[in-house]
C-alpha positions as CSV (number, residue, x, y, z in Angstrom):
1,X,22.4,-6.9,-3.0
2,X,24.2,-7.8,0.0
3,X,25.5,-11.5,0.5
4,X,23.0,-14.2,2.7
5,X,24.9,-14.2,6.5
6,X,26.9,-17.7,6.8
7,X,25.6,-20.0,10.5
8,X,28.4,-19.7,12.7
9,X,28.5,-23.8,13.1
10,X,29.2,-24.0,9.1
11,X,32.0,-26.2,8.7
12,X,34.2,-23.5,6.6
13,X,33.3,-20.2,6.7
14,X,33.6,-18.1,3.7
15,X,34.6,-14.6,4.5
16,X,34.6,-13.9,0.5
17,X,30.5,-13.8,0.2
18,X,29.4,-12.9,4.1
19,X,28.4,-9.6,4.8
20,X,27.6,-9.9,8.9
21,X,27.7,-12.9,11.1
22,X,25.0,-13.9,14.0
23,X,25.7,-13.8,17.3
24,X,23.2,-14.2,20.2
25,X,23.2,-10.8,21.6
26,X,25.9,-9.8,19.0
27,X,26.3,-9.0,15.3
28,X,29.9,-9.1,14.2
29,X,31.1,-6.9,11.3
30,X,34.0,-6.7,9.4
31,X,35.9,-4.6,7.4
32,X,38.8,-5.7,5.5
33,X,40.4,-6.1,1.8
34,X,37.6,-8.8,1.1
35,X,35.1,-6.9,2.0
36,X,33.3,-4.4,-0.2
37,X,35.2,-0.9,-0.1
38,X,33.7,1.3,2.5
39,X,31.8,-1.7,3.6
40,X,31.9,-0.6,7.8
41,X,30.3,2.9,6.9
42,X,28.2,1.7,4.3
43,X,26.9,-0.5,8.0
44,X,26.8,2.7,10.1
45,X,25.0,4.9,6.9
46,X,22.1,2.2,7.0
47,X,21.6,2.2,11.1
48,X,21.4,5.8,10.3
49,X,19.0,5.7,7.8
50,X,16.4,3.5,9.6
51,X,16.4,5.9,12.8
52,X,13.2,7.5,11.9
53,X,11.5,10.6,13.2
54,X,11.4,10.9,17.0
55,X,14.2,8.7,17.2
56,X,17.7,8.6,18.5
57,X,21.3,8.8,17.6
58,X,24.3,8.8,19.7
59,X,27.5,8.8,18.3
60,X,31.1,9.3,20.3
61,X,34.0,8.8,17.8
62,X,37.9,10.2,17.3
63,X,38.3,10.7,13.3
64,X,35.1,11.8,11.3
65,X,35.9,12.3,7.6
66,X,33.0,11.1,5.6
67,X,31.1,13.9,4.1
68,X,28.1,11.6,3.0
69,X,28.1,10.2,6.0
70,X,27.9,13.6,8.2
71,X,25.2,14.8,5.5
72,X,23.4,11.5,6.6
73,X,23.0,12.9,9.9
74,X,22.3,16.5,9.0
75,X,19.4,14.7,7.1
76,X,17.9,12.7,10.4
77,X,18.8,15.6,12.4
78,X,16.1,17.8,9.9
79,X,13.6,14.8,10.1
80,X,12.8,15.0,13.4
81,X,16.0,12.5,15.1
82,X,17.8,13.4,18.3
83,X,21.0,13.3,17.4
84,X,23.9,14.1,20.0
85,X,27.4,13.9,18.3
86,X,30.7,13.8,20.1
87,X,34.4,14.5,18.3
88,X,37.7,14.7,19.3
89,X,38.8,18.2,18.2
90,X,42.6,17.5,17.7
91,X,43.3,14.4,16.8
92,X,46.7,13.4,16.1
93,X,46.1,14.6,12.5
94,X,44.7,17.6,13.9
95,X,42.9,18.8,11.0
96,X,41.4,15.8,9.7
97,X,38.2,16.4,11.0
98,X,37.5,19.9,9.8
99,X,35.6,19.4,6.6
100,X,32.7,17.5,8.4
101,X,33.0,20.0,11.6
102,X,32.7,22.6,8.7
103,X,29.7,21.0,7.7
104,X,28.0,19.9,11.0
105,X,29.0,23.6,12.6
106,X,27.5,25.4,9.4
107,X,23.8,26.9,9.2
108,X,21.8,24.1,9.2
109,X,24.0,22.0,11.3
110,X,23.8,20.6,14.7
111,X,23.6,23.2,16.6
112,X,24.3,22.2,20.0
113,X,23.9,18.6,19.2
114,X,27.4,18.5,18.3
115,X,30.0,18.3,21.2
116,X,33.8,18.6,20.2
117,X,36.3,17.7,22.8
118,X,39.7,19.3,22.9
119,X,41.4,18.1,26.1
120,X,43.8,20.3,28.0
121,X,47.4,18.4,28.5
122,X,47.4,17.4,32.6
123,X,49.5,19.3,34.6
124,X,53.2,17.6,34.6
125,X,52.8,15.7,31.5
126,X,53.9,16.2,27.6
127,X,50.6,14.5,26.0
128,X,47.3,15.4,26.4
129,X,44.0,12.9,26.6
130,X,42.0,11.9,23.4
131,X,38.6,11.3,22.6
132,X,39.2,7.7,21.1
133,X,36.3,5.5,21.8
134,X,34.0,4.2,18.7
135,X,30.6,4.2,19.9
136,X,27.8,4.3,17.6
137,X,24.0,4.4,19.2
138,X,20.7,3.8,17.4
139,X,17.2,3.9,18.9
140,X,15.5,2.1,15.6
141,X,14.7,-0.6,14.5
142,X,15.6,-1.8,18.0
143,X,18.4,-0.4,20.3
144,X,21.4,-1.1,19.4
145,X,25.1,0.0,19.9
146,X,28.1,-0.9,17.7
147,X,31.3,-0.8,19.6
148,X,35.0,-1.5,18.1
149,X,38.2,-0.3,16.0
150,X,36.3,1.8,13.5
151,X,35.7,5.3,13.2
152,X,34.4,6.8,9.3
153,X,38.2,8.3,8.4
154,X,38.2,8.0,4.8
155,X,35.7,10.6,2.6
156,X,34.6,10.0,-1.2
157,X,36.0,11.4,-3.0
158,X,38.8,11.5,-1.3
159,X,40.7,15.5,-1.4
160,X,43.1,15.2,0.9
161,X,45.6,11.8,-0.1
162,X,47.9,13.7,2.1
163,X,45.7,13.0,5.5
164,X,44.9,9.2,4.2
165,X,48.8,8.4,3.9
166,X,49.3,9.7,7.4
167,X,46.4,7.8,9.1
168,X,46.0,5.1,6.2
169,X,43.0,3.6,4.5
170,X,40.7,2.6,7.0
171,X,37.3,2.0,4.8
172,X,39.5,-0.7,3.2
173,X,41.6,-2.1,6.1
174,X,40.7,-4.9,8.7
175,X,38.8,-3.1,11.4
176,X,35.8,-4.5,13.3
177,X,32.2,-3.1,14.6
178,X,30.6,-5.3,16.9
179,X,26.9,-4.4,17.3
180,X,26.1,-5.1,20.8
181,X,22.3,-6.2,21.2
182,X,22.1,-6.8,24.9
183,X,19.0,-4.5,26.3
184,X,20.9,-3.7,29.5
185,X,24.5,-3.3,27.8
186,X,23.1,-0.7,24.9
187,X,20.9,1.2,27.6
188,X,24.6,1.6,29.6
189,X,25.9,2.3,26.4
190,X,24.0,5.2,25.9
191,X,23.8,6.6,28.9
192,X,27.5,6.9,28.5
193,X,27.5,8.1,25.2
194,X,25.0,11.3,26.8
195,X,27.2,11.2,30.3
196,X,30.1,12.3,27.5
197,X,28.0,15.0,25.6
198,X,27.2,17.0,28.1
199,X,30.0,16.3,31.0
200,X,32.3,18.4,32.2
201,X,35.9,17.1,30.7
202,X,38.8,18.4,32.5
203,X,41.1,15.4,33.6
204,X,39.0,14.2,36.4
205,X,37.0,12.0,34.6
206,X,38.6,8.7,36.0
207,X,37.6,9.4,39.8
208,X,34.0,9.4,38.9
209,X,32.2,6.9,39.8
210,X,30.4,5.6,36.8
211,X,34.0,5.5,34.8
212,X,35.0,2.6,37.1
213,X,31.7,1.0,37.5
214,X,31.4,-1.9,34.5
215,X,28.5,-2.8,32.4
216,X,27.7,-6.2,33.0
217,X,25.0,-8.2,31.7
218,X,25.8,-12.4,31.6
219,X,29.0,-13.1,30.1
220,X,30.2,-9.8,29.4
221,X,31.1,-6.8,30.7
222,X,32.3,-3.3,29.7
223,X,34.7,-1.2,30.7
224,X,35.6,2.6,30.3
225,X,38.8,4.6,30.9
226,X,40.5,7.1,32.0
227,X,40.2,5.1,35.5
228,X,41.6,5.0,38.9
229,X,40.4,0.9,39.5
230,X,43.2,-0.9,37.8
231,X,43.1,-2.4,34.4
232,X,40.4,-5.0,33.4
233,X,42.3,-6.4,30.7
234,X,45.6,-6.4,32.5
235,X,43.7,-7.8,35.3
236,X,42.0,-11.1,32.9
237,X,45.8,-11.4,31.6
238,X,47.4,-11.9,35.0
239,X,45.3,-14.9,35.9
240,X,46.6,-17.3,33.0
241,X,49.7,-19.2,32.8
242,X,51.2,-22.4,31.2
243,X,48.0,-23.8,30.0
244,X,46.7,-20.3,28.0
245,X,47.1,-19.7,24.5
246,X,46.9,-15.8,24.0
247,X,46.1,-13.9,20.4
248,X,46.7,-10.1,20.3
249,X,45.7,-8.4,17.3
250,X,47.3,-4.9,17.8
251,X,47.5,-1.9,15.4
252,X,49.2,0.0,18.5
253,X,51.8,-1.2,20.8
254,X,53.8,2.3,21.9
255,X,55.3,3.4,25.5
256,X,56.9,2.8,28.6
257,X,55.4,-0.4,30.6
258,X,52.9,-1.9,27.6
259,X,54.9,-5.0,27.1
260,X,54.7,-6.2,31.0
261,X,51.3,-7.8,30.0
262,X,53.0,-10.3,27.5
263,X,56.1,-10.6,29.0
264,X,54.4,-11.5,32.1
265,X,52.5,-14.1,30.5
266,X,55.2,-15.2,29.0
267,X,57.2,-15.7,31.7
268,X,54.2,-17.9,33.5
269,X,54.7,-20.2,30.2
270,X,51.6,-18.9,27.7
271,X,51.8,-19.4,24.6
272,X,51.5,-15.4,22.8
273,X,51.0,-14.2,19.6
274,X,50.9,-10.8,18.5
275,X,49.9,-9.4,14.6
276,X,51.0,-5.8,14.7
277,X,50.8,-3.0,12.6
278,X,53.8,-2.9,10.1
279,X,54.1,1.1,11.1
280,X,57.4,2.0,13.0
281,X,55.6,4.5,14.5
282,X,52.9,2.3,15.7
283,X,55.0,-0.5,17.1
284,X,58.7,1.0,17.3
285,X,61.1,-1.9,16.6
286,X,63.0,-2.0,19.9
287,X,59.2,-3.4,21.2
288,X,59.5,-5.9,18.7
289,X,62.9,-6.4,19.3
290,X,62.0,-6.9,23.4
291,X,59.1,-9.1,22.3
292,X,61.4,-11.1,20.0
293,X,64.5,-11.6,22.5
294,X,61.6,-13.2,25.2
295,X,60.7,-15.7,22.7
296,X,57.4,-13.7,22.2
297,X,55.8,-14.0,18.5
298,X,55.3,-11.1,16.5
299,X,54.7,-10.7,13.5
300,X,53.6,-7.6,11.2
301,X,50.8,-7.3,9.3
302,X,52.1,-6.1,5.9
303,X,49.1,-5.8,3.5
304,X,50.0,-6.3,-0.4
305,X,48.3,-2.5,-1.1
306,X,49.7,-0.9,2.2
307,X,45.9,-1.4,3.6
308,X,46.3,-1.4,7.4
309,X,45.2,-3.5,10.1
310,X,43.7,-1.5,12.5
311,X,42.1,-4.2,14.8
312,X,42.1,-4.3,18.6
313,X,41.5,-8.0,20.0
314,X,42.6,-10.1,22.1
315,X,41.9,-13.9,22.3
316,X,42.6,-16.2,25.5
317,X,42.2,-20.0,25.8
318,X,42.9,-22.2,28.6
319,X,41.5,-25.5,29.3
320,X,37.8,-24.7,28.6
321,X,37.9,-21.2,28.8
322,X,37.7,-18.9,26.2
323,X,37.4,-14.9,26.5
324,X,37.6,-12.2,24.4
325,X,38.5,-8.6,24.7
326,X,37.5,-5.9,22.2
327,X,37.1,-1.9,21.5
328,X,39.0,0.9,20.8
329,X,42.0,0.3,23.3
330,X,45.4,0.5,21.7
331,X,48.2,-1.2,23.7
332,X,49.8,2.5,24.4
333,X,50.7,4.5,27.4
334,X,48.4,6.9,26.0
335,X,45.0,4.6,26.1
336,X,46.2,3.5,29.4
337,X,46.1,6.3,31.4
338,X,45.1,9.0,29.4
339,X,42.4,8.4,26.7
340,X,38.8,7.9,26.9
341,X,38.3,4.4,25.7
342,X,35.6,1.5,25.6
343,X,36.9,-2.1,26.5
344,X,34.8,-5.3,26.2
345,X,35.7,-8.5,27.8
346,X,33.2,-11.1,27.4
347,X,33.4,-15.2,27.3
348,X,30.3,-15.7,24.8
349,X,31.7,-18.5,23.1
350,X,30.6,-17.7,19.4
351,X,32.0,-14.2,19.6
352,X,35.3,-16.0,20.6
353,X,35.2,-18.1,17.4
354,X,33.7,-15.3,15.0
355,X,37.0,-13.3,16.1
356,X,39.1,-16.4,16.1
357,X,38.3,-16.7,12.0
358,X,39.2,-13.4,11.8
359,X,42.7,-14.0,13.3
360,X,42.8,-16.5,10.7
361,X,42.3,-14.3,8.1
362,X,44.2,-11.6,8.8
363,X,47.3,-14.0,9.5
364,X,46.5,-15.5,6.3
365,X,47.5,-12.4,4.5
366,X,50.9,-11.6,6.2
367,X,53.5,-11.0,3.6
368,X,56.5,-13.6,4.0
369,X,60.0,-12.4,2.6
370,X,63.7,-12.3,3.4
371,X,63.7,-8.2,3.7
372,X,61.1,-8.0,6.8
373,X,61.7,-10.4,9.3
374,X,59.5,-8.9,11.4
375,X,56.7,-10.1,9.3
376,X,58.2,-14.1,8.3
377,X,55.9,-16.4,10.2
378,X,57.8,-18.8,11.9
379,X,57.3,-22.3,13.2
380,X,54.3,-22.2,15.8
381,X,53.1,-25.0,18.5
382,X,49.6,-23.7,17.6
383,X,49.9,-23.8,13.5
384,X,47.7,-26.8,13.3
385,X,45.2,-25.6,15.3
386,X,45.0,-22.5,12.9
387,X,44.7,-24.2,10.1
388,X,42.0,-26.8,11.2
């Protein structure tokens, strides 16, 4: 039986025995080693189990592994739910996905309520544009859309250990759903969810009109990408200086020009932190190295069981101010200019501190020793405030 939620204003909070966490106009969940195993897909199995007949589902995702999981919408697609699915075709393990497509292409499968993207590379460049938002959309019990670093990767039981040591663990690692509540937000949501169903994809996504337009609804708004209008998160970034303490969470931080937003705030006398992925290949130690020589924290997230962090957050306090950014954007070249992603920048103040404990209890699991330095957590101005 799943744990009673903790009140945000508790003194402590216990990560140990809460399953969700209540936000107005926001439910916060978290995967992670304290969490039950499989815990994030176990969240999205049970939205898709209350859809009922009549209802809807719109899902938009990159990796989708989970047999049960695709068989629970195979089963509210034959009870009568709308349900519009839309895949990456080649992700960066390009065949991870082909069980389930096996399955959802199969007789008795979608039909044409399955969408699979496969982007052409744009003319003069090497790479080639992704699918890699996490969007999950649910007409029942009430409207809601869950929006964040999670996408159902792992399968049980699991036949292909070769495909989870590539792209690692993710129904055990620290990831994060945020199940956005707002009536105007999740109707935007879902009209974007549809807009990439049945669009036409072919590199000139970011001149339209409704890529570049935000979702905004009080204290938050969201963002989309490819674009032409300049990035939002850049954007919030450039206006802090001496006064700002900024967190970055990161499982991604790859390519030419991605460090300009620390450095940059660095330089204007911010105080940054950055918990990486301990990956090479996700964060290549000469960005480290450039981080490191600017007086930049970093520190890698080195998990006793090789778990990942896979998070995407970003924290920002100055004076009273508090924001912070969310989704599926990885601090890459690629997600920059290239992917489709969902961003979500929003000052609601208990989603600041819900993320906030997470930062705690992620950096309360980095490994300390002598043979990584990249992971030893050095002397902070900010410690105490961590701790307190």
């Amino acid at each position: 039986m799943p744990a009673a939620s903790v009140p945000l204003k508790a003194a402590r909070f216990s990560w140990k025995i809460s399953e969700q966490i209540p936000i107005v106009n926001f439910e916060l969940y978290l995967g992670g080693p304290n969490q039950p195993r499989r815990h994030l897909r176990n969240v999205l199995a049970r939205h898709v189990a209350a859809v009922p007949a009549g209802g809807e589902i719109d899902w938009v995702t990159y990796y989708f592994r989970d047999r049960q999981l695709a068989q629970a919408l195979l089963d509210a697609h034959h009870r009568g739910v709308r349900v519009r699915l839309t895949l990456e075709g080649a992700p960066r393990t390009r065949h991870a996905n082909d069980r389930v497509l096996a399955m959802l292409r199969g007789p008795g499968g979608l039909g044409d309520s399955l969408r699979v993207l496969n982007h052409r590379p744009l003319p003069g460049l090497r790479w080639k544009p992704h699918l890699h938002e996490k969007l999950y959309c649910f007409s029942h019990p009430d409207p809601v859309a869950l929006v964040g670093s999670f996408n159902p990767s792992g399968d049980e039981p699991e036949e292909e250990p070769a495909v989870i040591e590539e792209i690692l663990d993710h129904d055990r690692g620290h990831n994060a759903l945020v199940a956005i509540q707002d009536p105007k937000l999740v109707q935007g949501l879902i009209r974007h969810a549809r807009r990439m169903h049945r669009g036409t994809h072919n590199g000139l996504e970011r001149f339209r009109r409704e890529m570049n337009r935000p979702l905004v609804s009080g204290d938050t708004a969201i963002y989309f990408w490819p674009r032409i209008h300049g990035n939002p998160i850049s954007r919030l970034l450039r206006g802090f200086g001496s006064n700002a303490r900024v967190r970055v969470a990161s499982s991604h931080i790859k390519g030419p020009g991605v460090t300009r937003d620390f450095l940059g705030l660095n330089s204007r006398g911010a105080s940054v932190d950055i918990l990486a992925e301990n990956t090479h290949r996700r964060v290549p130690p000469k960005i480290a190295t450039r981080l490191g020589d600017a007086g930049i924290r970093l520190r890698r997230f080195e998990n006793p069981e090789a778990l990942p962090m896979h998070n995407k957050f970003v924290l920002v306090e100055a004076g009273d101010q508090r924001w912070t950014v969310f989704g599926s954007c990885n601090w890459t070249s690629r997600s920059r200019w290239l992917n489709h992603e969902i961003g979500v920048i929003s000052s609601d103040p208990a989603l600041f501190e819900t993320f906030s404990q997470c930062w705690d209890t992620m950096t309360g699991e980095v490994i300390q020793h002598p043979a990584n330095p990249d992971s030893l957590h050095q002397a902070h101005p900010h410690d105490r405030d961590l701790a307190s």
